[in-house]
C-alpha positions as CSV (number, residue, x, y, z in Angstrom):
1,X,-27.6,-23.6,48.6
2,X,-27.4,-27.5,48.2
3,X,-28.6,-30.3,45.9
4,X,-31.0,-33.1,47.4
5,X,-29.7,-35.7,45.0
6,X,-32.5,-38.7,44.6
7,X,-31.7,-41.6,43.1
8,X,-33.0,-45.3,43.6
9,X,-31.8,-48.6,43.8
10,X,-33.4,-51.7,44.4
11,X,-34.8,-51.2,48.0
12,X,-34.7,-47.6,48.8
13,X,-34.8,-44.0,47.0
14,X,-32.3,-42.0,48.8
15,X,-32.2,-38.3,49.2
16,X,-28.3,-37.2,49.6
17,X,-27.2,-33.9,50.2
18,X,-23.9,-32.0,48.9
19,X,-23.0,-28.4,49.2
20,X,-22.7,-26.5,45.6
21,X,-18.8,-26.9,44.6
22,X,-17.8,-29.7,47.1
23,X,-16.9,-32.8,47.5
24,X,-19.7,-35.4,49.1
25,X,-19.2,-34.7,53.1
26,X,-20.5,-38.1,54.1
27,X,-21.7,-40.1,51.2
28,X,-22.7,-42.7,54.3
29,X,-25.5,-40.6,55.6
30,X,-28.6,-40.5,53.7
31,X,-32.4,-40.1,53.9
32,X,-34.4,-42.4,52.3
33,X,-37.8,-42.8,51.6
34,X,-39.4,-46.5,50.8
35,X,-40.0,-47.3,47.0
36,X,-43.0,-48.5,46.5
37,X,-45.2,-45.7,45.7
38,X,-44.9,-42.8,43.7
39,X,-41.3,-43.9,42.3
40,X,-42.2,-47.6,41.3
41,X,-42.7,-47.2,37.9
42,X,-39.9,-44.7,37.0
43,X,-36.7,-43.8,37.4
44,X,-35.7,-42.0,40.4
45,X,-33.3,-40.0,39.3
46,X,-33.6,-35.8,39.8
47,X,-31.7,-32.9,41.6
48,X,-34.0,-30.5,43.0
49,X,-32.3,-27.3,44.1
50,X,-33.8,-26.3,47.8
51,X,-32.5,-24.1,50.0
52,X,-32.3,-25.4,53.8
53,X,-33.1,-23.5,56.9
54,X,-31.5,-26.6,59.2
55,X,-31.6,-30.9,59.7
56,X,-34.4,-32.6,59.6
57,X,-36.6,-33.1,62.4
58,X,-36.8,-36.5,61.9
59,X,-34.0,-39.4,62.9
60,X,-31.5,-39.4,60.0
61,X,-30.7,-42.7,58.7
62,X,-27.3,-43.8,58.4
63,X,-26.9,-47.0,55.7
64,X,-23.7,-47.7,54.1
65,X,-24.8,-47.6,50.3
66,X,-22.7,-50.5,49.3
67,X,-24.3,-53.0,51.2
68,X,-27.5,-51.3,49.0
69,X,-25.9,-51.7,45.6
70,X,-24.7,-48.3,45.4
71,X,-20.7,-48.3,46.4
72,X,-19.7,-44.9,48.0
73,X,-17.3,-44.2,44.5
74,X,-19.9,-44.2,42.2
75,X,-22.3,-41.3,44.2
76,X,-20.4,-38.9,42.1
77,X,-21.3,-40.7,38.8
78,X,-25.3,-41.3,40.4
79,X,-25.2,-37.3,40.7
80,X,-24.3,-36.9,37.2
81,X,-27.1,-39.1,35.9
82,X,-29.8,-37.2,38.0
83,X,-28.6,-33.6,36.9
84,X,-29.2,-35.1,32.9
85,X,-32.5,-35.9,34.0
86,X,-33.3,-32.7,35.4
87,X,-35.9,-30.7,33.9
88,X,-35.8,-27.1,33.1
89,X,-35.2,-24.8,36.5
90,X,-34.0,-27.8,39.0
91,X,-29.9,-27.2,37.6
92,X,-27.9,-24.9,40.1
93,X,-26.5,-21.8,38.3
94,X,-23.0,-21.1,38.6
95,X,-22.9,-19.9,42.1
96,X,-19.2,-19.0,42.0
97,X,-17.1,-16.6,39.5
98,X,-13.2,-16.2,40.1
99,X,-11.4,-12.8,41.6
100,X,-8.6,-11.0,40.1
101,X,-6.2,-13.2,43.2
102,X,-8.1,-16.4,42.0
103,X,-10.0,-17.4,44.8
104,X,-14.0,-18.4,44.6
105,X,-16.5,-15.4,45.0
106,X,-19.8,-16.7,45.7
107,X,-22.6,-14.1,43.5
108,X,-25.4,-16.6,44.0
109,X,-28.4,-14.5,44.0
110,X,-30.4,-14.4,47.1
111,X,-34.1,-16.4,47.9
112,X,-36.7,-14.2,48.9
113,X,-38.0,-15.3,52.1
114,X,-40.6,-17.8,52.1
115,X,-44.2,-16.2,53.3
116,X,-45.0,-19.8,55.8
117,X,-47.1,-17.3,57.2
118,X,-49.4,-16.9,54.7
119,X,-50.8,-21.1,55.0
120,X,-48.9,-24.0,52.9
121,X,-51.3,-26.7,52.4
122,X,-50.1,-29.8,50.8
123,X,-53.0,-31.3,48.7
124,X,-51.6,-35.1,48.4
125,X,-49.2,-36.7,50.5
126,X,-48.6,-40.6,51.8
127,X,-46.9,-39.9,55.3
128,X,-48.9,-43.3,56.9
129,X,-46.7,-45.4,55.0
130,X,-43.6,-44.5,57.4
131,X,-45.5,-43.9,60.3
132,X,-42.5,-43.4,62.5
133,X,-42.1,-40.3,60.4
134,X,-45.4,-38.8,62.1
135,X,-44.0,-37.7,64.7
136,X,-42.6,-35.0,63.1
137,X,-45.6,-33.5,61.9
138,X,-46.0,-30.8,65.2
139,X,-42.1,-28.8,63.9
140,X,-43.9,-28.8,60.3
141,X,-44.2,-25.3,58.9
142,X,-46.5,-26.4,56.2
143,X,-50.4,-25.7,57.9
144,X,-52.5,-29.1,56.6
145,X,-51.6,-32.3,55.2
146,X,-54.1,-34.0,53.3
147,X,-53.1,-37.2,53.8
148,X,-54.2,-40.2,51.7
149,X,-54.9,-44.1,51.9
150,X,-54.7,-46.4,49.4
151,X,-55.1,-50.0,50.5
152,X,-56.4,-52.6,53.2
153,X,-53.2,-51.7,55.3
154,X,-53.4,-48.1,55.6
155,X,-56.8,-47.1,56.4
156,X,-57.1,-47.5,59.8
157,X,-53.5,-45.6,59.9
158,X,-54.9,-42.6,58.4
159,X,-58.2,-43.1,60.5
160,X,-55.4,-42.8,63.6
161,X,-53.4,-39.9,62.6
162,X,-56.7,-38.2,62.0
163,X,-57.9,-38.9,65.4
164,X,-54.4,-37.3,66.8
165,X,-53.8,-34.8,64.4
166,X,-57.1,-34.0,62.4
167,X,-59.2,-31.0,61.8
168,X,-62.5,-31.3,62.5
169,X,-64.1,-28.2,61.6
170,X,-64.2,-25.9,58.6
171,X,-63.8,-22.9,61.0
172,X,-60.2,-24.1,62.4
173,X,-59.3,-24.2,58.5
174,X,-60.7,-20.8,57.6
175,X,-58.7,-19.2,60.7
176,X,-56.3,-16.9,59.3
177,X,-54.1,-17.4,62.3
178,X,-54.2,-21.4,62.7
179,X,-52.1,-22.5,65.9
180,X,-49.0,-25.0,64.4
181,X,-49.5,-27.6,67.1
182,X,-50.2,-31.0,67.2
183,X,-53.8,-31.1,66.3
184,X,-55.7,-29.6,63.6
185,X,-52.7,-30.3,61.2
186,X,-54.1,-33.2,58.6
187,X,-57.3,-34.1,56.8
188,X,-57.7,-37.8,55.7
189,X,-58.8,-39.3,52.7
190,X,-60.1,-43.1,52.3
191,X,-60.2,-44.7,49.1
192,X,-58.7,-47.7,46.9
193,X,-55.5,-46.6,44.9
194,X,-55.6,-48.6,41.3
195,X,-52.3,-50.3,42.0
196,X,-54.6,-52.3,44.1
197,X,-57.2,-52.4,42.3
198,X,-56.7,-56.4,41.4
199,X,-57.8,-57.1,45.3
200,X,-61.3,-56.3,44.8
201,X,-64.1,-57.9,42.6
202,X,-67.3,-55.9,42.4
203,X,-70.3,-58.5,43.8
204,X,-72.8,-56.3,42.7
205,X,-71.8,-56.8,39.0
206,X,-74.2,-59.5,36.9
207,X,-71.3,-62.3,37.0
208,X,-68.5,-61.5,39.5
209,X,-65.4,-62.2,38.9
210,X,-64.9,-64.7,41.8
211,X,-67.1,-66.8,44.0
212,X,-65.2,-67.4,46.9
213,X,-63.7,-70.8,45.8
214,X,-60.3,-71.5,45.2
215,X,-60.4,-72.5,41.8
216,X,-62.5,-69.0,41.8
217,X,-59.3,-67.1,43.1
218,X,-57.5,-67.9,40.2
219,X,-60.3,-67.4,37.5
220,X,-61.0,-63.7,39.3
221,X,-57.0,-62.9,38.5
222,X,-57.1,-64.3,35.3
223,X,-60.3,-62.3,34.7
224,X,-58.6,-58.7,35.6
225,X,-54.8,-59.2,35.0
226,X,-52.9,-59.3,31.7
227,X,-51.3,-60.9,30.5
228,X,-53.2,-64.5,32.3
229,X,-51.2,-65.4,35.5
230,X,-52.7,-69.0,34.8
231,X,-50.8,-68.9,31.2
232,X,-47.5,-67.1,32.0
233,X,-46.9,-68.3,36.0
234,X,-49.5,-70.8,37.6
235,X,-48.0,-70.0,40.9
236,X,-48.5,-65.9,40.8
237,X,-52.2,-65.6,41.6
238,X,-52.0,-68.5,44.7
239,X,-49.9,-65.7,46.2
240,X,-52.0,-62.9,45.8
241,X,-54.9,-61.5,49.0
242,X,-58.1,-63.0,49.0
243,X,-59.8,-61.1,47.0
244,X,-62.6,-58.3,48.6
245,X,-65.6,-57.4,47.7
246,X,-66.2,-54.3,46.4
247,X,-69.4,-53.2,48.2
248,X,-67.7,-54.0,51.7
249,X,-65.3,-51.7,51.3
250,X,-67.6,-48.8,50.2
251,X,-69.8,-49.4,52.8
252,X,-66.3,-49.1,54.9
253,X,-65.3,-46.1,53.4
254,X,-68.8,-44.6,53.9
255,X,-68.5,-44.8,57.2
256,X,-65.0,-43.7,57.5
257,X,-66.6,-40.4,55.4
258,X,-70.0,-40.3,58.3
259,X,-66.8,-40.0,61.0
260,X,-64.9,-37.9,59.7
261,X,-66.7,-34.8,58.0
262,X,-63.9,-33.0,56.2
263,X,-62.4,-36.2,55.0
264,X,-62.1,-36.5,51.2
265,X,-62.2,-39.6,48.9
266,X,-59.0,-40.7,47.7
267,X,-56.5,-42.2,46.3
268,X,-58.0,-43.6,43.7
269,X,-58.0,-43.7,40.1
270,X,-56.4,-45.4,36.9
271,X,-52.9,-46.5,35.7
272,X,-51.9,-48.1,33.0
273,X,-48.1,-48.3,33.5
274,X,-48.3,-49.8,36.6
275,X,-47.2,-53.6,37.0
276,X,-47.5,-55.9,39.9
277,X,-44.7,-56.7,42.3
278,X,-43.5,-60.3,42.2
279,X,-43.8,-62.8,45.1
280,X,-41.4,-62.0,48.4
281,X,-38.0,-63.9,47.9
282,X,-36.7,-65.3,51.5
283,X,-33.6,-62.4,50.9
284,X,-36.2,-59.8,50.4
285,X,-38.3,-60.6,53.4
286,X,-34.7,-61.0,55.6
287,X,-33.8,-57.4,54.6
288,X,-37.3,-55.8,54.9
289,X,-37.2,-52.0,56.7
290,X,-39.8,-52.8,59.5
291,X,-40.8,-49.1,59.8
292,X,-42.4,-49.5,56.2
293,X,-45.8,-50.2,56.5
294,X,-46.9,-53.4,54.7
295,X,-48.7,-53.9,51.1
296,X,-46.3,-51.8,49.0
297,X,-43.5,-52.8,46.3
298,X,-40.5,-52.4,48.8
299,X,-38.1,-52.6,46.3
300,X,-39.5,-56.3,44.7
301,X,-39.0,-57.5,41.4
302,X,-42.4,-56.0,39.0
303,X,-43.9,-59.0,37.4
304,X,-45.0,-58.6,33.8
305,X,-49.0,-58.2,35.3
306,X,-51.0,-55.4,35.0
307,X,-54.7,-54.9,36.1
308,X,-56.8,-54.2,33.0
309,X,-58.6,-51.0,33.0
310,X,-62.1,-52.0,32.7
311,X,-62.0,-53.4,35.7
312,X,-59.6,-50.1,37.1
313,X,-62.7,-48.3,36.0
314,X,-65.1,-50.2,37.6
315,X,-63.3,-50.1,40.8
316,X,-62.6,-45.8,40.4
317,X,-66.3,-45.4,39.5
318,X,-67.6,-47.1,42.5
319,X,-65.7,-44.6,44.9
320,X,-66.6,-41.7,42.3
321,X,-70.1,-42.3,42.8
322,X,-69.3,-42.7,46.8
323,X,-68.3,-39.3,47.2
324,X,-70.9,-37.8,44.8
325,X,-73.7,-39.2,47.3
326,X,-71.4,-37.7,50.3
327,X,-70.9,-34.8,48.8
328,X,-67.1,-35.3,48.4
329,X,-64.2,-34.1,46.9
330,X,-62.0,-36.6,45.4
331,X,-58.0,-37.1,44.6
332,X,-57.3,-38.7,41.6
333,X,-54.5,-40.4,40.5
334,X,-53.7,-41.0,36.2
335,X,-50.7,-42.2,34.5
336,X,-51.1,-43.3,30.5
337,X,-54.3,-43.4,31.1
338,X,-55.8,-39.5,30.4
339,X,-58.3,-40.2,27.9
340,X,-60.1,-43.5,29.5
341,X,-59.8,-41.6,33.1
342,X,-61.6,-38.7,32.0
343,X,-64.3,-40.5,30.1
344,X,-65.2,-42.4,33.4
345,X,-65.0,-39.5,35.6
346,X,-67.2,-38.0,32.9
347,X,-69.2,-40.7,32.8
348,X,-70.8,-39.8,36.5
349,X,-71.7,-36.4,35.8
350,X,-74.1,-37.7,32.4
351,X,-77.1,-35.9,32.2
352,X,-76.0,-33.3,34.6
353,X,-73.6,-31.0,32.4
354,X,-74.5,-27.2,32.2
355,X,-76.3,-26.1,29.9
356,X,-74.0,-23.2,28.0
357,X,-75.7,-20.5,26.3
358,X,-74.9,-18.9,23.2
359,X,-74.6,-15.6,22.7
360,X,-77.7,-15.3,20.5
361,X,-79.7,-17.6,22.9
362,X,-78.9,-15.0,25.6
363,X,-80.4,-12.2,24.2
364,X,-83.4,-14.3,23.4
365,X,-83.8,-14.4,27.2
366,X,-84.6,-10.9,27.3
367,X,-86.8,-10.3,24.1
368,X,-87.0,-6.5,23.9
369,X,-83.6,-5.5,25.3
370,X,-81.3,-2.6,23.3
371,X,-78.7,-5.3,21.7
372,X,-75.4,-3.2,21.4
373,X,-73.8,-6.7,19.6
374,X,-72.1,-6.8,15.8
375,X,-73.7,-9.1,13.5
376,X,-70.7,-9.3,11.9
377,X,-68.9,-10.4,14.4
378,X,-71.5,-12.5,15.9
379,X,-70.6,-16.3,17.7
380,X,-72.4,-19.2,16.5
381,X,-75.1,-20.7,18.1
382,X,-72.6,-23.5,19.2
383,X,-70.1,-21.5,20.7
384,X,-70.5,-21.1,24.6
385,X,-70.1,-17.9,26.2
386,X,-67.4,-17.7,28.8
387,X,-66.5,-14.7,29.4
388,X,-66.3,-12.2,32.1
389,X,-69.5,-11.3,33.1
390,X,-71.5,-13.7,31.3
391,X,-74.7,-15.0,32.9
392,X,-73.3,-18.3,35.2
393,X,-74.2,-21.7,33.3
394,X,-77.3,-23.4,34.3
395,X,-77.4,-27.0,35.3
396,X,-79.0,-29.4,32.9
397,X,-81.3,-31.0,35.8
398,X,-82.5,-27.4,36.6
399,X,-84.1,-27.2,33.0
400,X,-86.0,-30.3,33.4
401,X,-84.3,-32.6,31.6
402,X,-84.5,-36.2,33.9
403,X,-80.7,-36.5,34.6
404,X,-80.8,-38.9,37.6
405,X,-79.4,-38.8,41.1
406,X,-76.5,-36.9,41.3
407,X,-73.3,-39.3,41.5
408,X,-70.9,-37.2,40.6
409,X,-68.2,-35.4,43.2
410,X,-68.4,-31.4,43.3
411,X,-65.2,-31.2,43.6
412,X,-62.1,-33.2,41.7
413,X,-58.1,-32.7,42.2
414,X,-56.1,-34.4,39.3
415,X,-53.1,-35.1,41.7
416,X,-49.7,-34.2,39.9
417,X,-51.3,-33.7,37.0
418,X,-49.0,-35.1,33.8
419,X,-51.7,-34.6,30.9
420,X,-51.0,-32.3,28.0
421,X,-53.1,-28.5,27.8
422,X,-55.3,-30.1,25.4
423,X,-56.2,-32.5,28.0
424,X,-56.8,-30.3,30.9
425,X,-59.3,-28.6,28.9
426,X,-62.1,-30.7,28.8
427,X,-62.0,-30.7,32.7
428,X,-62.6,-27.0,32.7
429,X,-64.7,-26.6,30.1
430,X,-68.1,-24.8,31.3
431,X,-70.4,-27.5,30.6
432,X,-68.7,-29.7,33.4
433,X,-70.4,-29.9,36.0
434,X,-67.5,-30.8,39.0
435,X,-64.9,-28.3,39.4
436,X,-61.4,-29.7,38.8
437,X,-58.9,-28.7,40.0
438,X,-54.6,-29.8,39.1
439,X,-51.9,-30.1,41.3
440,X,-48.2,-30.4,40.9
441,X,-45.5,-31.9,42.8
442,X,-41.7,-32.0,42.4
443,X,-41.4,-35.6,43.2
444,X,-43.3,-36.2,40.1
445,X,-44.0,-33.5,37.6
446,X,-40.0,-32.0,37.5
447,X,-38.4,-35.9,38.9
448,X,-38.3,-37.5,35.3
449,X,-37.8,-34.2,32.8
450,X,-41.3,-33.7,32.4
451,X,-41.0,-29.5,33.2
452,X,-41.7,-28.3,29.8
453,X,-45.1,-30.0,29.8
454,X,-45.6,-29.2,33.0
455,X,-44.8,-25.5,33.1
456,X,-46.8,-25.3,30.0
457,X,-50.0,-27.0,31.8
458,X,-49.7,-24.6,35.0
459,X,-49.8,-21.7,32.8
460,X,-53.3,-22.5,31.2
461,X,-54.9,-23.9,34.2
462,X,-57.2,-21.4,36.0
463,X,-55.6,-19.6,38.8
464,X,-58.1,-20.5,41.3
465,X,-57.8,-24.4,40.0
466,X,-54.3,-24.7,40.7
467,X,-52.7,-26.7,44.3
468,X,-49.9,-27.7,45.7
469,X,-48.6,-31.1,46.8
470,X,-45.6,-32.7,48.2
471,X,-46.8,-37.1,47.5
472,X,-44.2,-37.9,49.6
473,X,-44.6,-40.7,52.3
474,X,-42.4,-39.4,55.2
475,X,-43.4,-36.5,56.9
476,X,-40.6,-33.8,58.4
477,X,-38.2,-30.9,56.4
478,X,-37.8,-32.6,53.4
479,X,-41.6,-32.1,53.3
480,X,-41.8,-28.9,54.0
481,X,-38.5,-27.8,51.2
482,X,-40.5,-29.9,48.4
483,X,-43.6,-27.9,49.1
484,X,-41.8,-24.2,49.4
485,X,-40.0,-25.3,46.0
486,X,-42.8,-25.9,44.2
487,X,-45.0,-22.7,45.4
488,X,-41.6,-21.2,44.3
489,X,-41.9,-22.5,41.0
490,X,-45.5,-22.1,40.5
491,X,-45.3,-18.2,41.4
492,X,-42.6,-18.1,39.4
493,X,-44.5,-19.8,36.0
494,X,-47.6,-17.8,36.6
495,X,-46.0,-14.3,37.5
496,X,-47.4,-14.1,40.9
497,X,-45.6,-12.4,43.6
498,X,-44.8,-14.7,46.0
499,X,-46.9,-13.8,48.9
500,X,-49.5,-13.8,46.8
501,X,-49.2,-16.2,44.8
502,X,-49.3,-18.6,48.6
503,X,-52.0,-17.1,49.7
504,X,-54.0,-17.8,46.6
505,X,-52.8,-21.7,46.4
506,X,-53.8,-21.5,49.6
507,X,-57.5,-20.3,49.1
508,X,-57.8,-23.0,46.2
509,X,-57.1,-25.7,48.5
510,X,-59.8,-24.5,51.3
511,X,-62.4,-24.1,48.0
512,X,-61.3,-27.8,47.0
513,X,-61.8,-29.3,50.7
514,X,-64.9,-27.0,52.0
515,X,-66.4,-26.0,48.6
């Protein structure tokens, strides 16, 4: 067994590995992933306990960590700091106990093998923005990446691993037996992520936010950031894109969708921790890693700017409503922001919610039938009834009620889902008319000692609403260990026998894509 020690500094997040109960081998050669996506606003700093089979299929990076800020005799302390982080379950045991001559017995227990067989489908993941990394995709043991954009510079890259790599039929992704090969091994998804939200205005709106002027550039960016850039930094806004409109880029992504008929929408949603990178120094842009592609943070300095959420919602609505018309599903991304994002998503379905009979209202639907019910123990007229066996909810429009054109997507993945229980049930309650689903990654939900919450969510959710995702952006082994650790740990929460438990993840993630 190993650690993969992660840890950031101001370009990179590195991924180190050192054998249980030895020194660091070569604290030179490291992995290291770009930071400017899922770890820009938090501390990078975790041990996740994997087991590996062999190296990575992809090149291995060698960087000497104190040209990085990180000097070779502090990796030792960086380990420290990311073991106190830890959540619950990512600490190694003691693997060794001492013998009556001294000497180190190793008593470790031993993995079960991991079923690969049974179909690994990782529901989220950002392998476009190292696109060198691709390449490895074909030694993958994982089946299906579903592999997101999330700005102007990644869409055609998705568009082009999808043309190499892409299912394009629901049959290839129902085969029990689906050939590893180069194709058939992604499904895309096209949508605006809100970190980048501040780069469209919506032109439909009554007054948009900018008019194609230069003065207009800086009133749209005073208009959706805050603190004003115009108040705190006159020069901040000059340096931002043009902005878009928003109707071009639906009509974009509509067609993207037309093209590509198993593609999703995504990733899009709301954050409200989220700040925006300041302005390329000359040093930055000298030391910039090529491979990355363009548009992230890349290790800049976060300005004190954040987009303001009514105009994240406006922006996440818009691509909503898309992929209700297209008949969707959507992955959606929420930090700090629970309550708001579930009252816009919410906001798409109004006037289509199931109507949820009471008990009492159901036996009115048969006037005449033996009622074998206790009055005494009767529900109220309020209280919906759920269980097992009970007549399915009807939909709101099917009682004649004038609800509108449906805009709503049929199907919705919360994508490392960090609300509390409380939360998570209003997505499932039976009156909704989507069907939500929650997935979990270790690069986020077990990265910043967030397990407790975590575990505590997976157990409530619905076992047929539960996926799994890796959200890393480099494709290869340390892929494929991230998503075998957290099936692990999932099966392990819910009680499920391993095989098992795969195989049903699984069949969730073919519901969420086909429906």
């Amino acid at each position: 067994m190993r650690y993969v020690s992660t840890y950031c500094n101001q370009s990179y997040v590195y991924m180190s590995e050192v054998c249980v109960g030895a020194e660091w081998s070569n604290p030179a050669i490291t992995t290291y992933l770009p930071k400017h996506r899922a770890y820009d606003t938090r501390l990078a700093a975790a041990a996740v306990l994997v087991d590996f089979t062999g190296p990575p299929t992809y090149p291995v990076r060698e960087k000497n960590l104190t040209s990085h800020g990180t000097p070779p005799t502090s990796i030792a302390s960086s380990l420290s700091m990311c073991l106190q982080h830890c959540s619950e379950g990512a600490t190694e045991p003691d693997s060794q106990q001492n013998t009556n001559d001294g000497s180190a017995q190793d008593v470790s227990p031993r993995r079960e093998p991991f079923p690969w067989d049974a179909g690994v489908f990782d529901a989220h993941c950002h392998p476009t923005d190292t696109m060198e990394s691709i390449q490895a995709i074909h030694a993958m043991k994982a089946r299906v990446l579903t592999v997101m954009a999330t700005r102007s510079q990644d869409q055609m890259l998705v568009c082009e691993v999808a043309d190499r790599h892409g299912v394009h039929d629901s049959e290839t992704l129902l085969s029990p037996s689906l050939p590893l090969t180069d194709q058939s091994r992604l499904i895309p998804s096209f949508g605006w992520h809100p970190w980048f939200s501040y780069q469209l205005y919506d032109d439909k709106a009554a007054n948009p936010t900018y008019d194609g002027t230069p003065a207009g550039k800086l009133a749209h960016y005073d208009q959706v950031l805050a603190p004003l850039p115009s108040s705190k930094d006159a020069a901040f806004s000059n340096g931002l894109a043009e902005p878009r409109p928003l109707s071009d880029f639906i009509e974009d992504t509509r067609r993207r969708l037309e093209k590509y008929p198993l593609a999703l929408v995504g990733e899009v949603g709301l954050d409200k921790a989220f700040r925006l990178p300041t302005a390329w120094t000359s040093d930055e842009q000298a030391s910039r890693e090529e491979a990355l592609t363009p548009g992230g943070r890349e290790g800049r300095r976060l300005s004190p700017f954040r987009v303001q959420m009514a105009h994240q919602a406006a922006i996440l609505r818009a691509q909503l409503e898309l992929a209700g018309r297209m008949d969707r599903p959507v992955s959606v991304h929420g930090v700090q922001a629970h309550g708001v994002l579930y009252d816009t998503i919410a906001s798409t379905w109004k006037g289509h919610e199931k109507e949820v009979l009471s008990r009492r209202q159901k036996r009115q639907i048969a006037p005449g039938a033996e009622d074998f019910s206790d009055d005494t123990d009767e529900d109220s007229d309020d209280e919906p009834a759920i269980s097992k066996g009970s007549n399915p909810p009807r939909l709101a429009a099917d009682t004649g009620k004038n609800a509108g054109p449906r805009n709503f997507p049929p199907r919705i993945c919360l994508h490392s889902y960090s609300g509390h229980v409380e939360q998570l049930k209003m997505y499932i309650h039976p009156k909704v008319p989507a069907k939500v689903y929650f997935s979990f990654s270790i690069a986020v939900n077990w990265s910043t000692g967030g397990g407790d919450k975590t575990e505590e969510a997976i157990r409530a959710i619905p076992d047929d609403r539960i996926l799994v995702e890796s959200d890393l952006h480099i494709a290869g082994a340390q892929m494929d260990t991230m998503l075998e650790e957290v099936c692990r740990r999932i099966c392990h929460i819910k009680g499920w026998d391993l095989r098992a438990g795969v195989t049903t993840l699984a069949k969730n993630w073919q519901a969420f894509v086909l429906g």
